[in-house]
Structure formats: structure tokens, C-alpha cells
N, C-alpha and C positions, 0 to 999 in steps of 0.2 A: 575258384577256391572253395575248399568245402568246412564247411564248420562242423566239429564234432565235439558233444560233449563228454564229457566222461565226470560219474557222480559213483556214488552208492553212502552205503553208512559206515556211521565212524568205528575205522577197526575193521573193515571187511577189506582191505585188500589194497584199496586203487592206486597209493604208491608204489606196489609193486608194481599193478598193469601199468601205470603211467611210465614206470621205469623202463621197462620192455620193450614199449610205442618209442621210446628215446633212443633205445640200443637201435631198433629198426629204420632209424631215423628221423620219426615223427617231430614237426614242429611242435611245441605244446608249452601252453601258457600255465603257469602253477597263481591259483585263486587266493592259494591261506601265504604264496609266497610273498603275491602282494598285498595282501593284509598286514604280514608283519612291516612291509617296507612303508606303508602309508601312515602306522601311527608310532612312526622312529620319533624321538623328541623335537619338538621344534613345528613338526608336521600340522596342518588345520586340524587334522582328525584327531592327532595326539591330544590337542589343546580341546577338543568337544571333550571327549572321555576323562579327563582330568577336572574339566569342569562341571562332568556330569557323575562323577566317583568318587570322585576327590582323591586327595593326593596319595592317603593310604594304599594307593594302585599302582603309584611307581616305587621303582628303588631309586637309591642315591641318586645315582647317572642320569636321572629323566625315564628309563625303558620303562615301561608296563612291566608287572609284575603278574604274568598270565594266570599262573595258580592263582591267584588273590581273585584275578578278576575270572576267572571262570567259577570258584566258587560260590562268585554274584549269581551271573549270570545264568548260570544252570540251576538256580532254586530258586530262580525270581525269570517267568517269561518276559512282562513288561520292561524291566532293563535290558533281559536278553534282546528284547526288540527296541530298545534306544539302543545300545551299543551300535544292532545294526544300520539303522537308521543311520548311523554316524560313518559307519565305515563300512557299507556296501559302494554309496556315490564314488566313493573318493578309488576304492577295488573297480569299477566298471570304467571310471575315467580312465585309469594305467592301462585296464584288458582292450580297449576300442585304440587306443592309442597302438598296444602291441599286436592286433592283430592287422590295422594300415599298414605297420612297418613290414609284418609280414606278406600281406595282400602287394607289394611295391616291389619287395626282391622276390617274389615268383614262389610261395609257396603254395603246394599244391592241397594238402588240407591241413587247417589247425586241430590240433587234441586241447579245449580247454578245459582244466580240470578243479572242477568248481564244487568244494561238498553239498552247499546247501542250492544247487542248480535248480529242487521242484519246490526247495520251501519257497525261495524268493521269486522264481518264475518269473522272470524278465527277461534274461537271455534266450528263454526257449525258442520263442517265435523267430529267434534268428540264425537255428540248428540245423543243421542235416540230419543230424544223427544222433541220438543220446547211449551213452554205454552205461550201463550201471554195473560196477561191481558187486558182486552179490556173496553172503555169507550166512549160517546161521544166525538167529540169536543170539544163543550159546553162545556158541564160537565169538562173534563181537564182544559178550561180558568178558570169555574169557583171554581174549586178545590184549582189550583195554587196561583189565586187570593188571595182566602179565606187563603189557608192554609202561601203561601211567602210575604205576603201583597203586592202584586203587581199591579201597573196598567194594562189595557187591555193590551196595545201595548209591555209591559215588557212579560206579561203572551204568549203574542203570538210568540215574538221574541224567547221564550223558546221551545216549541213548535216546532217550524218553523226550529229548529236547531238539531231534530231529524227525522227519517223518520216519513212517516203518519201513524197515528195507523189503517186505513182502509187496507194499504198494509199488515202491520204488521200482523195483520189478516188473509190476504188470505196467506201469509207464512206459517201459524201458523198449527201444526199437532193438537195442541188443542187447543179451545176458552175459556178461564173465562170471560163470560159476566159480568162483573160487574158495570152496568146501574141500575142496580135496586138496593136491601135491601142486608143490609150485610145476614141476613139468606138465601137470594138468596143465594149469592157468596159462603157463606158457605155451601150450600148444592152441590155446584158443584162442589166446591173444593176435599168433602169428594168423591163423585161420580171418580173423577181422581185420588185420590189416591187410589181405591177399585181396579181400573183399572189398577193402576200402578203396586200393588203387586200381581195382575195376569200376568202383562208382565215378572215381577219378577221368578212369579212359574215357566214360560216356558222357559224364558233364564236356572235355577236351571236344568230341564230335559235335557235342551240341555245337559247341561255342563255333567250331569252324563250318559249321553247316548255317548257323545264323548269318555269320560274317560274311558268305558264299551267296546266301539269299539278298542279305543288304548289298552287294558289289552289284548282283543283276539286277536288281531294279533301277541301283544308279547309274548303267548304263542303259536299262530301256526309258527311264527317263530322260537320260543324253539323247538319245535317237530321235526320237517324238517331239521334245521340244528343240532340235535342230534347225 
């Protein structure tokens, strides 16, 4: 099984590439999916963040009030990094959990798709492969803009609260340019996962050329100690 990350910056694209990796049938784990599921009301993590925000963070029903609390967060890094601290453990316990279930029914590689995969850099050392989607600057302000009705200085301050996509980039084992047309994107998309399931093939030979090597020594070891 191969692990594959897939990251870039907020507003450059990667819901779309992740979307793609899905129609093609990629297994893939969603990062912010299980964030939102980890601090549902009731949850340990709910109850850190409530205790550490105070209540003015939820609505009636118990849920988090995200605007409220990214407004925190994004103009204060030290809560930005309690929040995480609270609700990264409890994200990494569900992903290790979902990727056994997967590793158990025969998946052949995971897409996890993790935003902040080089802020937090604890998954990495466990990757094959990291994908970053890539966009301009620009483009990101004016994404975020468009898409979270935000002002400039709102849009930037988000931005500005994760690493640069320009590093992110030169980290990166693979690029999805995604500057241009979605038919772009999608053809590179397709192009990496053509590539993926040839990394696939040759991990497969590995694995039956090891399994080939451990049978003959257990039979030259039968023979000898006869």
C-alpha cells in the first residue's frame, strides 16, 4: 500500500484535484472532514475548545461557530496553535484508524488530503509521495475572496496563517499546476495517477520477489537441517 499526500494552499484548488483522484477511483482520506467530525458537540475535543474559547464559540445546538472561531484564530497564531494542539491528536487518531481499514480490504494506495501536511509535519515521514496543488497568490486572494466573501486584508490574514504555496512547491515530489483550465488540471491529474499505478506495479513485484526470496531460504533451510 502506498501512501500519498495531497496538500497545497487555501484556495488553490485541491478539492477539485481530490475530487478527480475519486472519479478515478482513488481511496482518499478528507483531513478538515475529520476535523469537523471530531469536534461535533459532546466530542473530547469539542469540550478542550469550549473550555479553551469559551462558549461564545458555539451556537445554540452545541456546533462551533467557525466564522467566530477562525476570526480568533487567524489574528492570534498562539490560539491558532492551542486550537491545534486540541484537535490535530484527535484528526491523526480517526486518519491511522482509516487508513488500517483500508490497508485490511486491499487498498492499493491512499490520497490523504491534509491542508496543513508541511505545517504540522508528522505525517510526512510516513508518505510516498506528497502532491501539492499549486496556484498563484493572486489567484488564492482572489479565490477566497470570491468563494468566503471576504475582504482583502481578511483573505490575506488566511493565507498568511499557512506556509507559502511557493515553498510548498519546491517541497513538493509532485506539482498540480492549477493556474490555468480545469481541463488543464484534469489532464495532470489523470497523467499522476497513470504514474501512480505504475509505482503501484513495482511496489506489487517488490513484494512477490521478497515473498519468493523468504520461500527459498525456507526451503534451503528445510534441506540442511534435515
Amino acid at each position: 500500500m502506498i501512501l500519498i499526500g495531497l496538500t497545497g494552499g487555501i484556495a488553490s484548488g485541491k478539492s477539485t484535484v481530490k475530487g478527480i483522484l475519486q472519479d478515478l477511483g482513488c481511496y482518499t482520506i478528507d483531513a478538515d472532514a475529520l476535523a469537523r467530525e471530531v469536534v461535533l458537540p459532546g466530542k473530547p475535543a469539542w469540550s478542550k475548545i469550549v473550555q479553551a474559547f469559551g462558549t461564545e464559540i458555539t451556537e445554540k445546538d452545541g456546533q462551533l461557530n467557525r466564522q467566530r472561531l477562525g476570526d480568533i484564530i487567524f489574528k492570534d497564531a498562539q490560539k491558532r496553535q492551542l486550537l491545534n494542539s486540541i484537535t490535530h491528536p484527535a484528526i491523526q487518531k480517526q486518519m491511522y484508524w482509516l487508513i488500517l481499514k483500508a490497508f485490511l480490504t486491499g487498498e492499493r494506495f491512499i490520497v490523504l488530503d491534509i491542508p496543513l501536511l508541511y505545517e504540522s509535519g508528522k505525517l510526512l515521514k510516513y508518505l510516498n509521495r506528497v502532491i501539492v496543488v499549486y496556484c498563484s497568490r493572486s489567484q488564492q486572494v482572489d479565490r477566497l475572496m470570491e468563494r468566503n466573501n471576504l475582504t482583502l486584508d481578511e483573505a490575506n490574514s488566511r493565507i498568511d496563517a499557512q506556509l507559502d504555496i511557493e515553498q510548498k512547491r519546491q517541497k513538493a515530489d509532485i506539482v498540480i499546476d492549477n493556474t490555468g483550465s480545469k481541463e488543464e488540471t484534469s489532464h495532470q491529474v489523470h497523467k499522476v495517477y497513470s504514474k501512480l499505478n505504475s509505482s503501484w506495479s513495482h511496489w506489487k513485484l517488490r513484494l512477490i520477489l521478497i515473498g519468493m526470496l523468504f520461500s527459498t531460504c525456507w526451503i534451503i533451510q528445510k534441506i540442511f537441517l534435515a
